[in-house]
C-alpha positions as CSV (number, residue, x, y, z in Angstrom):
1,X,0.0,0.0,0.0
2,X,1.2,3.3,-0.9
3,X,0.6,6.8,1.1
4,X,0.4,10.0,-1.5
5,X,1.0,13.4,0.1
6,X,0.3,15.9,-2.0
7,X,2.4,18.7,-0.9
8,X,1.1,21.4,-3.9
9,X,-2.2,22.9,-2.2
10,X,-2.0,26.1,-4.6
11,X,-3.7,27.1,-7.8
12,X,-2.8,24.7,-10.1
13,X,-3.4,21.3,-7.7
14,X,-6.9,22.7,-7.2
15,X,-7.9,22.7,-10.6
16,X,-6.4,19.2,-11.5
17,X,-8.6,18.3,-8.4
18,X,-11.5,19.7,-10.0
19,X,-10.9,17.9,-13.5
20,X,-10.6,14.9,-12.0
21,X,-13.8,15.4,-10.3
22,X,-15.6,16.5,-13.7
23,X,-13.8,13.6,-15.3
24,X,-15.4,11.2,-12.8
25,X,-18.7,12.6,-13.6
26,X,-18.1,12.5,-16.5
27,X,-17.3,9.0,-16.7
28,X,-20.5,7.9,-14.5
29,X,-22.8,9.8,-17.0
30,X,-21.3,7.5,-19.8
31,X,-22.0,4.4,-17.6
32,X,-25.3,5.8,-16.2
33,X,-26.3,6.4,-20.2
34,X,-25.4,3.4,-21.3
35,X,-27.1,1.3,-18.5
36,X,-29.9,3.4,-19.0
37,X,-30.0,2.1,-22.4
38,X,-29.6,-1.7,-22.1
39,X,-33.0,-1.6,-19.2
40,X,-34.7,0.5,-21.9
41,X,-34.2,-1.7,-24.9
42,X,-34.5,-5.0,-22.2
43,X,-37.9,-3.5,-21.3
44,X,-38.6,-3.1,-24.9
45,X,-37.6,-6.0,-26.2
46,X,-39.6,-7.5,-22.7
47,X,-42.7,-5.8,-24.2
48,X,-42.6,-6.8,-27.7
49,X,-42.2,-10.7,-26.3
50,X,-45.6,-10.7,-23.9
């Protein structure tokens, strides 16, 4: 196990804080989106069987 200490608390390690924070989002949106997706068509393709 390995122990990070960030040591840069000015300007610029703040905003690579906050990228990686829209990145994250960004990257559960994709998942969310495409998750969202597969249940829709499985719902669909659930309604076109009945």
């Amino acid at each position: 196990m390995a122990i990070v200490v960030e040591t840069d608390l000015g300007r610029h390690g703040a905003r690579r804080a906050t990228g990686s924070l829209m990145s994250q989002f960004r990257h559960a949106a994709g998942i969310c989106t495409v998750a969202g997706s597969f249940a829709f068509l499985f719902a669909l393709v659930i309604g076109l069987i009945q």
